[in-house]
C-alpha positions, 0 to 999 in steps of 0.5 A: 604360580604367582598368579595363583598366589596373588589370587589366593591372597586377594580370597584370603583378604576378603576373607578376613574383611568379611570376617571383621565385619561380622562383629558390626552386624547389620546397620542399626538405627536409633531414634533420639527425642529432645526436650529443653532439659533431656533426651528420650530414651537415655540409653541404645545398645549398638555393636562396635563397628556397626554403621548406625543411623540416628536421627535426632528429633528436637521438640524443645524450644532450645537448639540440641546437641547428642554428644558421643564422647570417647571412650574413658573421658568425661566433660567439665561443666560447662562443656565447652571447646575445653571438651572438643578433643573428648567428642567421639561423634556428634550431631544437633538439631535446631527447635521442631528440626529432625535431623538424621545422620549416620557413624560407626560406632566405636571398635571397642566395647564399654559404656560410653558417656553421651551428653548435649552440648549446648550451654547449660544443658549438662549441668540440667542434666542432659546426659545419657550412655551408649553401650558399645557390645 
């Protein structure tokens, strides 16, 4: 009998983890292009908890960053260490380098706030939004 219902729970968990991950879907990936003063595109579009890739190519002369902040928060400028405790997640890319790497978004839906974070860039500009579904 215990057996059974340790065997019934092992269905039940699996059940609920499959379930959890419906919500993420299959794994996404975004192609992000730098310039010395933006990014291209300056929106994507992700489920919450998809595992995404993204691959950051820099064309610019000057190193860049492709900042997701948390959710609700917002930097100063000049974004600095002041900011850190605002980065959902982060990855750069130093001139003609393309660097791809991968995260989970995050679990709850909204529009979230991307910026570079490289001195001076913000305040040119450099900003653009993820939409968590």
């Amino acid at each position: 009998m215990l057996k059974q219902l340790a065997s019934g729970l092992v269905v039940i968990a699996a059940v609920v983890g499959l379930a959890g991950c419906a919500n993420s879907g299959a794994s996404k990936n975004i192609s992000v292009t730098t310039t010395d003063s933006k990014f291209a595109p300056t929106s994507w579009q992700v489920n919450k908890g998809q595992s995404v890739s993204l691959t950051l190519k820099n064309t610019g002369k000057l190193q860049h960053e492709w900042v997701l902040l948390k959710t609700g928060t917002d930097v100063t400028m000049p974004f600095d260490e002041d900011d850190e405790d605002k980065v959902f997640w982060e990855i750069e890319a130093e001139p003609g380098q393309t660097k791809t790497e991968t995260f989970t978004a995050p679990a709850d839906a909204g529009t979230y706030k991307v910026v570079c974070g490289t001195p001076a860039h913000l305040e040119q500009g450099m900003a653009a939004t993820l939409v968590v579904k």
